[in-house]
C-alpha positions as CSV (number, residue, x, y, z in Angstrom):
1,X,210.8,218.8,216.1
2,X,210.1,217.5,212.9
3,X,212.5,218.8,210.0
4,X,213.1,217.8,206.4
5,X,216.7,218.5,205.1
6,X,217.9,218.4,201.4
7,X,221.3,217.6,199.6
8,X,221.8,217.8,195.9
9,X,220.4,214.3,195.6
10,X,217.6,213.3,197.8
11,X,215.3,214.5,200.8
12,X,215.4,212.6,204.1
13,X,213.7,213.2,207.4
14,X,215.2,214.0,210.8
15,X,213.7,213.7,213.7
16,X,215.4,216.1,216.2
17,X,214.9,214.7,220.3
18,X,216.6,214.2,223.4
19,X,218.0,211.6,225.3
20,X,215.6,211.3,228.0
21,X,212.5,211.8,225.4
22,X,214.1,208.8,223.5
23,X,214.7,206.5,227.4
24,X,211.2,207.3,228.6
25,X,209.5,206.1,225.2
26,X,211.7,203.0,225.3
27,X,210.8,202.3,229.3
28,X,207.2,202.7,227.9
29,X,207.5,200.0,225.7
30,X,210.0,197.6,227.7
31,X,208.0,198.3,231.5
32,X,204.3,197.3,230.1
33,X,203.3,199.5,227.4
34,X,204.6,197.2,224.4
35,X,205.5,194.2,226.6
36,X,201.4,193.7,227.8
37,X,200.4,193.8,223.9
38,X,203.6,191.4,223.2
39,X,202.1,189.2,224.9
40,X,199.2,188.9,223.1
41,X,201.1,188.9,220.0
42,X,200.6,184.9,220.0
43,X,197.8,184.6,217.1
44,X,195.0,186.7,215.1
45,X,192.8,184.0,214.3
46,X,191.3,183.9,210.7
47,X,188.1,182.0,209.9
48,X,187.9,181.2,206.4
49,X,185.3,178.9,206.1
50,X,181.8,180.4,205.3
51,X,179.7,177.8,206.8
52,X,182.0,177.7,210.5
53,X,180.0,179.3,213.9
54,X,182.3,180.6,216.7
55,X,181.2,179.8,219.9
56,X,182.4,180.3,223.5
57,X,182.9,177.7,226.4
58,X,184.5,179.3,229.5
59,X,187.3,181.0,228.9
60,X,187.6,179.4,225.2
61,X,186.7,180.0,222.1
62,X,185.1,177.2,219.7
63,X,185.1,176.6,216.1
64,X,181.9,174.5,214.9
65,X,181.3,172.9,211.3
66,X,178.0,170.9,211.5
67,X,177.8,171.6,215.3
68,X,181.2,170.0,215.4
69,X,183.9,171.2,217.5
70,X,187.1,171.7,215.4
71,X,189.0,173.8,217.2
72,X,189.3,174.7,220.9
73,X,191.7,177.9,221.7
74,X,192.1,180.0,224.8
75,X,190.8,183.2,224.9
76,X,194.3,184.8,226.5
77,X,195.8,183.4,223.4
78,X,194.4,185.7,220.5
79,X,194.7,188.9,219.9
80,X,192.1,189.2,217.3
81,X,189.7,186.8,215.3
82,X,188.8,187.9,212.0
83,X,186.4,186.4,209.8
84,X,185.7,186.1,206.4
85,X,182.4,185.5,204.5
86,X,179.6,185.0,206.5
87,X,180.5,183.1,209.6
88,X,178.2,183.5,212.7
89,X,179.5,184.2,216.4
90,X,177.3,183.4,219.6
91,X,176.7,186.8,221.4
92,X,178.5,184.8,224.3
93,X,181.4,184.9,222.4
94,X,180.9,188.4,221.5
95,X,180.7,189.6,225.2
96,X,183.9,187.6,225.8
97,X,185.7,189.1,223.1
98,X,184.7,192.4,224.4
99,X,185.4,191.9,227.4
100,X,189.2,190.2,227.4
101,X,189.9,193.0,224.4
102,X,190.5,191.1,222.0
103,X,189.2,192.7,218.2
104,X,186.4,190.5,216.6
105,X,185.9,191.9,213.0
106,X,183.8,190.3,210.3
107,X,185.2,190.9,206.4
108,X,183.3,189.7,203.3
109,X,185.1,187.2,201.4
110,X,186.4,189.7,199.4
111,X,187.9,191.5,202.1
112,X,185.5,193.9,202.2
113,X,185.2,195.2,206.0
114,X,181.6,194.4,207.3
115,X,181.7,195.1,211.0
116,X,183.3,194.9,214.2
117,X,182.6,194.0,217.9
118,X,184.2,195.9,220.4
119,X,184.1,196.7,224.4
120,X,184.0,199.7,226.1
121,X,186.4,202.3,225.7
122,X,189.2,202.5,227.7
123,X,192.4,204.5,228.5
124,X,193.3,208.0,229.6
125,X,190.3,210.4,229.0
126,X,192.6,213.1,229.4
127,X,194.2,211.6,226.0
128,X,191.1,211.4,223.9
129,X,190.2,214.8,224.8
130,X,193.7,216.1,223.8
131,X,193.3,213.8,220.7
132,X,189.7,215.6,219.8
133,X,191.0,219.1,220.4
134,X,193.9,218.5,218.1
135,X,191.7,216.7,215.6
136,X,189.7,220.0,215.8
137,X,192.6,222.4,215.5
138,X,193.2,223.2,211.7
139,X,196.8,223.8,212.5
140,X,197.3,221.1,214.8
141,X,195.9,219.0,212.9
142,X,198.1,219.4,209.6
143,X,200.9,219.0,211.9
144,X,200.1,215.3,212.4
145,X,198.8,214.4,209.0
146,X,202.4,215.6,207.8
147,X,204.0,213.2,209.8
148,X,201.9,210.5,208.4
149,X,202.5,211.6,204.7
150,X,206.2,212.3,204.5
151,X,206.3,208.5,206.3
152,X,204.0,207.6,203.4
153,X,206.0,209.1,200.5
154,X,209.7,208.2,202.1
155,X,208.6,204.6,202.2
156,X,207.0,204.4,199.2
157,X,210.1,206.2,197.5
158,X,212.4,203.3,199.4
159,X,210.2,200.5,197.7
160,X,211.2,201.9,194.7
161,X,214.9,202.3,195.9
162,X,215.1,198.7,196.9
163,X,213.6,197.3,193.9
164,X,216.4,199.4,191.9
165,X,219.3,198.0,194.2
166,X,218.2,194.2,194.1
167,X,217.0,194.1,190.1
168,X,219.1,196.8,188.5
169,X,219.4,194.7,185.4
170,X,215.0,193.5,185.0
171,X,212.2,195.2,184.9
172,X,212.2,198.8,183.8
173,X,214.7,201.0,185.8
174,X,214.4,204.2,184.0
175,X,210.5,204.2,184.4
176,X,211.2,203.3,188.1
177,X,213.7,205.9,188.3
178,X,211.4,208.5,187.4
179,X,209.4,207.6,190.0
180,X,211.9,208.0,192.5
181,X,212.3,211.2,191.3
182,X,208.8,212.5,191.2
183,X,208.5,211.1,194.9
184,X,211.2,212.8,196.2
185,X,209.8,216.2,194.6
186,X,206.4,215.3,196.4
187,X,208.5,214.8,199.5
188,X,209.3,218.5,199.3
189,X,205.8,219.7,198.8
190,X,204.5,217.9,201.6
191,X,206.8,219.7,203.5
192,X,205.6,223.2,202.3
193,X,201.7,222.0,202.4
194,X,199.6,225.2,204.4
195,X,196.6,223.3,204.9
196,X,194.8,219.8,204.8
197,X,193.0,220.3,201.2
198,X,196.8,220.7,199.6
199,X,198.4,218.0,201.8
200,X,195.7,215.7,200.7
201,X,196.3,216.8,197.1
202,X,200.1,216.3,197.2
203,X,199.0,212.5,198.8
204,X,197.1,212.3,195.9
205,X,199.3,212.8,193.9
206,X,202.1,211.1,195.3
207,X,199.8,208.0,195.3
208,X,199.5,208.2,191.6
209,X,203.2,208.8,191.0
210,X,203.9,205.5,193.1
211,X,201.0,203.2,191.6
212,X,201.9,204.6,188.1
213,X,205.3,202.3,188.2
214,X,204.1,199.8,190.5
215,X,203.3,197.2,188.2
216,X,207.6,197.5,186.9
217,X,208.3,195.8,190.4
218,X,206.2,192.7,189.3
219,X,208.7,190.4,187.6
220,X,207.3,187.3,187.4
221,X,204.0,185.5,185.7
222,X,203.2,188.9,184.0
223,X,199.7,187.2,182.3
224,X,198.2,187.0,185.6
225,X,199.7,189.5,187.8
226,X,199.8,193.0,185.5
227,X,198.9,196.1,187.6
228,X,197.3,198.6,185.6
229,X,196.0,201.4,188.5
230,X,194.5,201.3,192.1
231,X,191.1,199.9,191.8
232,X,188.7,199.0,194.9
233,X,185.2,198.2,195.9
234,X,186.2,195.7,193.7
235,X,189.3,195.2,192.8
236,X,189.9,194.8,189.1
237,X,192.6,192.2,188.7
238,X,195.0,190.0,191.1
239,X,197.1,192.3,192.1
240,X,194.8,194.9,193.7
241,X,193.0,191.8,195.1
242,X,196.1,191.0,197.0
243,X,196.9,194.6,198.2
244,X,192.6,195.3,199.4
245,X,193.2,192.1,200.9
246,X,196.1,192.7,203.0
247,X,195.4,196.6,204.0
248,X,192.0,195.3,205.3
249,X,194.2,192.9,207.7
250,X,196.1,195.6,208.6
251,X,193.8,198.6,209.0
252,X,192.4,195.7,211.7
253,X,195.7,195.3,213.8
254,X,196.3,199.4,213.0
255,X,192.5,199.8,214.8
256,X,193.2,197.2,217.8
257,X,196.8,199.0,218.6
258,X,195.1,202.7,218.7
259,X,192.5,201.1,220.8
260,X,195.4,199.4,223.3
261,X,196.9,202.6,223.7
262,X,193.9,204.4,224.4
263,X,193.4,206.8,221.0
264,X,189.8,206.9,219.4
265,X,190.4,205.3,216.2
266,X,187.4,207.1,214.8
267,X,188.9,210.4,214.6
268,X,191.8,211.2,212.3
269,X,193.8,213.7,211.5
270,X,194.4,213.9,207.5
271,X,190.7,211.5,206.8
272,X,187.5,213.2,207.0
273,X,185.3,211.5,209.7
274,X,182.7,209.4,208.6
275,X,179.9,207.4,210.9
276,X,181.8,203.7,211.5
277,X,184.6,205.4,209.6
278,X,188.1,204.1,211.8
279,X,189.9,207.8,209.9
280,X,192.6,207.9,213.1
281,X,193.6,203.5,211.5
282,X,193.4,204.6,208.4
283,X,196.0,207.9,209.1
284,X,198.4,205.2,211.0
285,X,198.5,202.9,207.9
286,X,199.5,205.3,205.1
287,X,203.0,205.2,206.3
288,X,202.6,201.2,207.1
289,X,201.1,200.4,203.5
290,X,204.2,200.5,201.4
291,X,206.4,198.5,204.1
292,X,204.2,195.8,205.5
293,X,201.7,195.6,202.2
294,X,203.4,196.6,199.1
295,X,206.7,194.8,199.6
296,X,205.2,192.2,200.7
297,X,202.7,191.9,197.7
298,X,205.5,192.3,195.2
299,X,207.8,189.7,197.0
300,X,204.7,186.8,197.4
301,X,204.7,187.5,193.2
302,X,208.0,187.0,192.5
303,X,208.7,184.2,194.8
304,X,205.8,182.4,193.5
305,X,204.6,181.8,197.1
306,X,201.2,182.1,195.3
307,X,199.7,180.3,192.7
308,X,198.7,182.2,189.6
309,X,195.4,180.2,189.0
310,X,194.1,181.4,192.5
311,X,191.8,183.7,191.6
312,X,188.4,184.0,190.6
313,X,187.2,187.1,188.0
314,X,183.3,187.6,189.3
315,X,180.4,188.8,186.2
316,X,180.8,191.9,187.7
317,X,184.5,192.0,186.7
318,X,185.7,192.1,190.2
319,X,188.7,189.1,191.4
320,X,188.3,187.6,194.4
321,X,191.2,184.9,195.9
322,X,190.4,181.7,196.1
323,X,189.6,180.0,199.3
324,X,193.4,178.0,198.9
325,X,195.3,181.4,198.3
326,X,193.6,183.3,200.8
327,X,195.1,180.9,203.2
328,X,198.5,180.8,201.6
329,X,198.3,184.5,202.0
330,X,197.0,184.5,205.6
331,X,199.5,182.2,206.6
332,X,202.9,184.1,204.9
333,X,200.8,187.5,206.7
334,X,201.5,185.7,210.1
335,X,205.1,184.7,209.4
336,X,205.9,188.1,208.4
337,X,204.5,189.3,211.6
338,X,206.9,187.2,213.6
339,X,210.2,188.3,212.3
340,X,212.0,191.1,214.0
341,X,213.1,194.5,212.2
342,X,215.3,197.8,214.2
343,X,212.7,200.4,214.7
344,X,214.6,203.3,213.0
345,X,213.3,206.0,216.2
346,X,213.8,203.7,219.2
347,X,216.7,201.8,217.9
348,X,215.7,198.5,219.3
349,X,214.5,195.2,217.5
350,X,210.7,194.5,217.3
351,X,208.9,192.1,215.6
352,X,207.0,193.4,212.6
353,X,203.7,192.7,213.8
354,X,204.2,195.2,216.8
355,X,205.0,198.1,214.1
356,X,201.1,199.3,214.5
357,X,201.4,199.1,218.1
358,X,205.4,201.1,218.8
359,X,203.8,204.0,216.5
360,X,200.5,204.4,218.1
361,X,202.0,204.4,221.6
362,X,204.4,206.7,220.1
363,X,201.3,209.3,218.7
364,X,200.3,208.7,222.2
365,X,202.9,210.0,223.9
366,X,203.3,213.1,221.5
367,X,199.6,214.0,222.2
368,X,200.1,213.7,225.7
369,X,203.3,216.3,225.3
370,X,205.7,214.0,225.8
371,X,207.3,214.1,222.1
372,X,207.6,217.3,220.2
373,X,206.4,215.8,216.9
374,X,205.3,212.3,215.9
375,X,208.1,210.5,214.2
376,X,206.4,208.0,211.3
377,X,208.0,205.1,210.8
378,X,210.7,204.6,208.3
379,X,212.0,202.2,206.3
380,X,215.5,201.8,205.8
């Protein structure tokens, strides 16, 4: 059962299960339900290059430039291949990547998602169908989306938190203060939501709240990296190049775990559907955002692990990355990925790349009965 308790300072979630509830998820994970997909945690492999053609040869995969072979790679090794611009793939490749599983998305340089190859469906029909029903149930429904907004909120309130702890004296603490406070007051309305329109509202809300101070956890080179709002489709300065960037990576990974464990990723719980619309990733990754994305933005800034003169404002006032920093980026992504964090429900290390995959196969296994509620995950 999911339950939000208050004391005369803060709101924090509980997530009331057993034992056994807690060994069975765990066996899940340590007997072949994470331990298949940790194996494939080896590589996501990112084409940059515009002009590059992916081609197959057995089991391999190819890399041309000029119909020159630059890089040779296993298919077994990857767990996705994204690429950016306008590279080309032979449909060879495409029924290979299909076939082994592996997630073959192509993303405008921008980071724009474009489209994506994928295989046949597979896992537990008898999950799908208990997903759609759910999906369907008004009640149900809110249930879930909940889950995936108090994670949301309580993580974006523990950015600010953190920030607070490690730079009391720079920045602006009162304004981020305030923010902390207004989060935790959205907290308790997310609670008390009746139905999806006011749950999406409070998220809305929430989101403006936590964006509205967002640009006091950006310390350094100010010139370049000032954060004035949320803008998309395109993104208006660096910074919100950086985050439409990164949540385009990971709405990828948070569409290839749903897929691993069987879930449609098409239908969602708190997004409206939409045709090509992955609303079930994009429900996963509101509580993922402010802990792999947002921290990770604001610590790339202020460790100047990227350069402020890498990035390029378009005539139509959009910012791209340049091709240099979108590697940089890329490469400090698939670091991050590799270090190991306690999941705060299962109580076991994991790396951080496997974060999409532990909280789909837990959804999973509250959909199929086995957990009273969905527990999001939370950042300590």
């Amino acid at each position: 059962m999911l339950i939000l308790n208050a004391d005369s300072s803060s709101w924090f979630l509980v997530f009331a299960t057993n034992n056994q509830q807690r060994r069975t998820v765990n066996d899940e994970l340590n007997d072949g339900g994470l331990d298949n997909v940790l194996r494939k945690l080896l590589n996501v492999l990112y084409v940059t290059s515009p002009e590059a053609y992916l081609g197959k040869e057995g089991e391999t995969v190819l890399i041309l430039l000029n119909d020159e072979v630059k890089l040779r790679i296993p298919i077994h090794n990857l767990e996705g291949i994204v690429c950016f611009g306008y590279t080309g793939a032979s449909p060879a490749l495409m029924h290979l990547c299909a076939e082994r599983g592996v997630a073959l998305s192509f993303l405008a340089e921008s980071g724009k998602f474009l489209a994506r190859v994928s295989g046949r469906v597979n896992g537990n029909v008898l999950l799908r169908r208990r997903q759609y029903r759910q999906a369907d149930s008004p009640e149900e429904a809110l249930q879930l989306a909940k889950g995936f907004i108090l994670g949301k909120i309580f993580n974006c309130r523990c950015v600010l938190q953190r920030f607070l702890r490690d730079h009391e004296q720079r920045g602006d603490p009162p304004m981020v203060q305030e923010g902390v406070k207004a989060l935790t007051i959205q907290l308790q309305k997310t609670a008390n939501s009746r139905h999806l329109d006011m749950l999406r509202g409070v998220e809305g809300e929430g989101a403006r709240v936590y964006y509205g101070v967002f640009d006091h956890l950006i310390l350094e080179v100010k010139d370049i990296f000032t954060f004035t709002g949320r803008s998309r489709r395109p993104p208006l300065d660096a910074v919100n190049a950086l985050l439409s960037f990164l949540y385009t990576l990971l709405a990828h990974d948070c569409t290839a775990a749903l897929e691993t464990v069987g879930l449609d990723p098409q239908v969602g719980f708190l997004h409206r559907e939409r045709p090509g619309r992955p609303s079930l990733a994009l429900d996963l990754m509101e509580e993922l955002r402010p802990y792999l994305v947002d921290r990770f933005v604001v610590s790339l800034i202020n460790t100047r692990q990227i350069g402020a003169t890498g990035f390029v404002t378009k005539e139509s006032g959009g910012v791209l990355m340049t091709d240099e920093v979108r590697k940089n980026v890329i490469t400090a992504w698939q670091k991050r990925k590799q270090e190991e964090v306690m999941h705060p429900f299962l109580g076991e290390k994991i790396p951080v790349g496997l974060i999409p995959y532990a909280q789909a196969l837990l959804l999973a296994r509250h959909l199929r009965g086995d957990l009273e509620a969905y527990p999001p995950f939370l950042m300590k």
